[in-house]
N, C-alpha and C positions, 0 to 999 in steps of 0.2 A: 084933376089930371094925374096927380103923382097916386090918388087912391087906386085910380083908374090902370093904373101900371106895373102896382103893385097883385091889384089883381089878375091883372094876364102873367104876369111873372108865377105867381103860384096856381094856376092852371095849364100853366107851363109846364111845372116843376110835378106835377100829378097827373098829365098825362105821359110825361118823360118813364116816371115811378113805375105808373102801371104797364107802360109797354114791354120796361125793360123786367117788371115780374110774367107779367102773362107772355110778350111774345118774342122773346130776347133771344130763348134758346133754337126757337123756330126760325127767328131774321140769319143767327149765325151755322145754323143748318143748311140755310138755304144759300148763302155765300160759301160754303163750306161746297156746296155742291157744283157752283157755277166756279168756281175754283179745279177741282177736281175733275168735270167735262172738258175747261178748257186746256188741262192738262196733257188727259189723254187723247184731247183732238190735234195737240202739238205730237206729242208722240206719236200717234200713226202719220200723221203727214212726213214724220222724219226719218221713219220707217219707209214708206212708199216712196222719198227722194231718194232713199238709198237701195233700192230695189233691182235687183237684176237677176239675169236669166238662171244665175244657178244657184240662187235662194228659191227654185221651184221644185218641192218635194215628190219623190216617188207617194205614192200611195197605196193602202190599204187595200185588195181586193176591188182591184177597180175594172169598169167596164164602159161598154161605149154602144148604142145603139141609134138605128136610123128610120127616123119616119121619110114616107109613109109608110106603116105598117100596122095592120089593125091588131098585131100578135101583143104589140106595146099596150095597146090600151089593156086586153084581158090580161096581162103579166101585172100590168099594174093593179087591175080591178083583185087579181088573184094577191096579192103582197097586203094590199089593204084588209082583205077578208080572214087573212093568218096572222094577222098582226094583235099582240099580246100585250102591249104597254101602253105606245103611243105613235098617234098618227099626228104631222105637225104641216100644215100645208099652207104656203105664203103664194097665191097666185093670182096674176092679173085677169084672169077669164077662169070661170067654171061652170060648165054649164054640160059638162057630158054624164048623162043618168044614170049610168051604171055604174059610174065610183061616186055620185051622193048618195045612192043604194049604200050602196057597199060603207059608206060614211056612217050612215043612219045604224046600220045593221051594228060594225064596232062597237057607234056609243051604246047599245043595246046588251052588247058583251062586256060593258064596264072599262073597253081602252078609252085613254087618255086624249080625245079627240079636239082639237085646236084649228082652226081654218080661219086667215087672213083675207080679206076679199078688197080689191078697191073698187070704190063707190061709184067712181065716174070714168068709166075707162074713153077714151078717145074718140070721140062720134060715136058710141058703143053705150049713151050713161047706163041704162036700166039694164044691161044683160046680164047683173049678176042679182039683181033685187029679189026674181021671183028662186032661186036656191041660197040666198040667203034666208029667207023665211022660211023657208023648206027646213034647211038644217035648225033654223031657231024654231021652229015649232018641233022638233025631234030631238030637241032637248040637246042639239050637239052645241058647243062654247065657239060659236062664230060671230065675228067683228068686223066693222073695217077699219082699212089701215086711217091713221090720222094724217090729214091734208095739211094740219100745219108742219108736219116734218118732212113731208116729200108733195112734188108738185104731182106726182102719180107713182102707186105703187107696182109698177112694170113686171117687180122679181117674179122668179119663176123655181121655189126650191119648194123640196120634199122631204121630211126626215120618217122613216116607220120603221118602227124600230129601233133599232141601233144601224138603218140601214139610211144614205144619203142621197138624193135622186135631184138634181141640178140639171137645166135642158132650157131649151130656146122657145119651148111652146107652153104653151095653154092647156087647161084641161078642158078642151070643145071636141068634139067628137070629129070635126076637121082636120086637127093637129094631128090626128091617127091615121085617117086616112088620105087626106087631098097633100101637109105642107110638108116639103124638105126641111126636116126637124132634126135636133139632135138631143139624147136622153145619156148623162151620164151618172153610173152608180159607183157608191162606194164606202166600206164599211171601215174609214179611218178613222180611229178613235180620236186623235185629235181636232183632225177638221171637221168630225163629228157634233163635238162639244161647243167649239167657236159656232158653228152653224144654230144650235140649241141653243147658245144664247143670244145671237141675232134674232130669233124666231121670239126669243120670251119677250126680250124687249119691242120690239117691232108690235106685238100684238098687246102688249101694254102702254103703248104707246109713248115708251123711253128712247128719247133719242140717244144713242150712245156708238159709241165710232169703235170698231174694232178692226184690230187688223188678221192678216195670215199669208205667209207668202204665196200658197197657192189661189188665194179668193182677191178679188179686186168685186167691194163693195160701194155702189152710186149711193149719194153724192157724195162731195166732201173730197177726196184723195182721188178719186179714179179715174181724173183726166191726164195724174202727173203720174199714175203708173202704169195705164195705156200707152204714155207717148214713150216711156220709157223702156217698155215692151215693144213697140213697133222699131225703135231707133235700135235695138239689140241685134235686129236682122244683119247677117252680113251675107247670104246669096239669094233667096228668095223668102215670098209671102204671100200666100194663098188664102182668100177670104171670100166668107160665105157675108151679104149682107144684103137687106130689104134695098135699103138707099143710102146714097153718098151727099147727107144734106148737113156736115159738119165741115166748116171753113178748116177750123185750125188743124181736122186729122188728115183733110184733102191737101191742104198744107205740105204736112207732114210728109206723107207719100210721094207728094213730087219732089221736094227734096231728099226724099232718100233716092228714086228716083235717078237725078240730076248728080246727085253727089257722090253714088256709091253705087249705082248701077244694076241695083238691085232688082231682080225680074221682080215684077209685083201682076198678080192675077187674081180677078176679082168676079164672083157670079153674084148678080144684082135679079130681083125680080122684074119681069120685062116691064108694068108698068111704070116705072124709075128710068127708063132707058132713055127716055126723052129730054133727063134734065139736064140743063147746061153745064153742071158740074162733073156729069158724067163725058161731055166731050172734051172739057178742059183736061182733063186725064187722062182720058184716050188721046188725045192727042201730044201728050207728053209720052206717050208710048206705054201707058199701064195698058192692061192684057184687059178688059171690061164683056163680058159675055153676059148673057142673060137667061134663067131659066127656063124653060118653053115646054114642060114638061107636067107639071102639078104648081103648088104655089111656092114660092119661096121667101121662107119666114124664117132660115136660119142663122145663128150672128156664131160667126165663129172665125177666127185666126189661126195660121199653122206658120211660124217662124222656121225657116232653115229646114224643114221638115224635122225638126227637132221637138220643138214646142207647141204646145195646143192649147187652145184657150178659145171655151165655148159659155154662151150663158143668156140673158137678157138683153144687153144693152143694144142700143142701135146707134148710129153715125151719124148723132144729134143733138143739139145744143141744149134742150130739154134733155135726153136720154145720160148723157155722160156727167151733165153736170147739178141736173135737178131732179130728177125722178129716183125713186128705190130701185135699184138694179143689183142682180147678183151676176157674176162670172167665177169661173173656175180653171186655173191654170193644169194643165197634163202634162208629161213626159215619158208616160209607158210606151214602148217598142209598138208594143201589136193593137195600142188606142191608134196611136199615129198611122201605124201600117194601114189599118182603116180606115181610118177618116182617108187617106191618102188617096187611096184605091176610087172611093166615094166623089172626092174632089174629081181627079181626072177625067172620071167618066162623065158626070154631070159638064165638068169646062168643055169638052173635046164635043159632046154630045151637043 
């Protein structure tokens, strides 16, 4: 018995040996890093708790456009075909021909061609299988996103160039012409960068939390700097969205509502009109219309007629709190004048 004990003691004592030669500096790498994630996951959440309306920067050369319009699609097809570096594309649907053309053709020109896809989009799985193969037999660097870090990859950004193209649609030949979209651009060098490396890591499939006062990045932070953004309102709130199928933001709205009087007006796609949470708010006296016009796919907020904030997300428990979603905070005079113009005629109409 005591041989017996002795001998697990020194096979103890030489696998202890060898681990702490061969994988000691790998074990304290690796805590070194689950350290360092958890760090900067504290910090952007303490970022996003202290978040408010006028930590939202002007920006760089910025612009604002509106689907339907088939002028978007060739603008866009045209940016990809001049584009000299790199094209960086993180999107939940692609599947319109003329910009995997225009894909294929780049990598052919030696840019730096990168395309994110997810695998199984929403009752939708195979609609990106047959242009992922496409691009991977044309030699272009296309992936999909990793399902263990997001429940679906939703975002919808653009980087080509040093230019930034963030918007509420797809690249399906639809979103050009049939849904009430929005497509915003812009060549800020900062939020440039923060974008470039949400994109490297996303398609390397590093999960890592960053923040920026204009972006509100799903999951993780962006339910506590949505709500924090909606409660900023202090006379109105005009929203573009598919459906009202989130408890705590319907919540939300009735209590701003109730407590501060806030006019709140909301364009919903008409088949969403029948759900119950849409009369629970309409009947608190939110403003609820529906589009009847083309489709309506787009997610966007305007605070005060001050604030703008347009992107992916939708007004749901998967979207805010589980899926990859990008948004994008505005402030420009003549984005907002726009959209403004946009809003009233689609509400009244």
């Amino acid at each position: 018995m005591k041989k017996e004990k002795i001998i697990s003691t020194v096979i103890f004592v030489v696998i202890f040996v060898l681990f702490a030669i061969f994988f000691s500096k790998d074990y304290l790498d690796f805590q070194e890093n689950l350290f360092k994630k958890s760090e900067q996951k504290q910090l952007v959440l303490k970022e996003a708790e202290e978040f408010n309306v006028s930590k939202i920067e002007n920006l760089e050369n910025a612009d604002l456009k509106i689907a339907p319009d088939e002028k978007i699609l060739s603008d866009f097809v045209e940016k990809i075909d001049k584009a000299e570096k790199n094209i960086y594309i993180e999107v939940y649907m692609l599947t319109e021909k003329r910009i995997t053309e225009s894909l294929k053709n780049a990598k052919n020109r030696w840019v730096d061609v990168k395309v994110l896809l997810e695998k199984s989009p929403y009752k939708t799985e195979n609609i990106n299988n047959k242009v992922f193969e496409e691009l991977k037999d044309a030699w272009v660097n296309v992936a999909w996103s990793n399902e263990k870090n997001y429940y679906l990859n939703h975002s919808k950004f653009f980087v080509i160039d040093d230019l930034l193209i963030a918007s509420t649609w797809n690249l399906t030949y639809s979103t050009f012409t049939v849904n009430r979209d929005f497509f915003f651009y812009s060549s800020d060098t900062k939020l440039l960068q923060t974008v470039k490396n949400i994109f490297e890591n996303d398609f390397k499939w590093k999960k890592v939390d960053f923040y920026h006062n204009n972006l509100i990045m799903s999951p993780n932070y962006s339910r506590v700097k949505l709500e924090k953004y909606l409660q900023s309102a202090t006379k109105n709130i005009k929203i573009y969205i598919q459906y009202l199928k989130d408890e705590k933001i319907n919540n939300s709205l009735l209590a701003l509502k109730k407590e501060k009087n806030i006019d709140i007006e909301i364009i919903i796609d008409k088949k969403n009109l029948e759900d119950e949470s849409v009369e629970i708010l309409k009947n608190a006296w939110i403003k609820i219309k529906w589009f009847d016009w083309k489709t309506m796919h787009s997610k966007a907020i305007l605070i005060d007629e001050k604030y703008l904030f347009i992107g992916s997300i939708n007004f749901s428990e998967f979207s805010i709190d589980k899926n990859r979603e990008f948004w994008v905070f505005l402030k420009e005079e003549n984005l907002i004048k726009n959209f403004l113009e946009i809003f009233e005629k689609d509400f009244w109409n």
